[in-house]
C-alpha positions as CSV (number, residue, x, y, z in Angstrom):
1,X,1.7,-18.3,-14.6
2,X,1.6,-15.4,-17.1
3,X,3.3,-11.9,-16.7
4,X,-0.5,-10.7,-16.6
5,X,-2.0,-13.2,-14.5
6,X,1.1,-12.6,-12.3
7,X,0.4,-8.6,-12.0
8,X,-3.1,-9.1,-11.7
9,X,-2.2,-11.7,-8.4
10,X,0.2,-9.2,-7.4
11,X,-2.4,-5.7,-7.7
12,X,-5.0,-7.5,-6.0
13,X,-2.5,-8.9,-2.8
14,X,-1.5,-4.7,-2.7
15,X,-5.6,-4.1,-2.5
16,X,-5.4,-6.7,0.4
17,X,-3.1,-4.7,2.0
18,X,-4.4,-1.3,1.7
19,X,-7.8,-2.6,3.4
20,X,-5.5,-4.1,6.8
21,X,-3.6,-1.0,6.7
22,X,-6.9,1.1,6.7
23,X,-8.3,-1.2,9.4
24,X,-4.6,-1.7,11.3
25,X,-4.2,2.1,11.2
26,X,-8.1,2.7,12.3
27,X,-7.7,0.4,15.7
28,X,-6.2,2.7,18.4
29,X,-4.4,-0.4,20.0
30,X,-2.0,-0.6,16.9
31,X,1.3,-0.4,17.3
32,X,3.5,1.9,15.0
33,X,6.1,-1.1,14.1
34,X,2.8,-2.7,13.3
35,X,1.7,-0.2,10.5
36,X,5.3,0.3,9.5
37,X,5.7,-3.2,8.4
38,X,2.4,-3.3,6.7
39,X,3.2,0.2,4.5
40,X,6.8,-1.7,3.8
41,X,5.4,-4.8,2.3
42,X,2.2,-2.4,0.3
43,X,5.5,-0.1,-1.2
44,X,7.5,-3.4,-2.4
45,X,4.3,-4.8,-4.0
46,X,4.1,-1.3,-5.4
47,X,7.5,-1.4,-6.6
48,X,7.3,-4.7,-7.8
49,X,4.2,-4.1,-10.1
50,X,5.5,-0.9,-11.0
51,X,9.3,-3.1,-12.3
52,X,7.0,-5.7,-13.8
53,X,5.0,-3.0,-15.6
54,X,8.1,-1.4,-17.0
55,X,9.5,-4.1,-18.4
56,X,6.0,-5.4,-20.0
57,X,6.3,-2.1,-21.8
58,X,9.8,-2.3,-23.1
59,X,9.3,-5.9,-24.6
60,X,6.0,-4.4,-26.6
C-alpha cells in the first residue's frame, strides 16, 4: 500500500469516526467512557495522519 493510499485509508476511517461520535454523543443513553474512547481513537488517527504527513513532507 502506498504512503497516499495509506493516508487517504487512514482520513476517511477518522471521517468514520467523527459521524459515530456525532451520533454516539447525540443518543442520551450514551455513556461518557463510551464517547471517551471514541474521541481517543479519532485523536490517534489524527496524530497518526498528522506523523505520516510530516514525514511525507520532509522526504520531498
Amino acid at each position: 500500500m502506498s504512503l497516499q493510499s495509506h493516508l487517504t485509508e487512514l482520513e476517511r476511517r477518522h471521517e468514520a469516526l467523527d459521524r459515530e461520535l456525532a451520533e454516539t454523543m447525540a443518543c442520551p443513553s450514551s455513556g461518557d467512557d463510551e464517547i471517551a474512547a471514541l474521541k481517543r481513537r479519532k485523536l490517534l488517527l489524527k496524530d497518526e495522519i498528522a506523523r505520516l504527513k510530516s514525514g511525507e513532507r520532509s522526504v520531498h
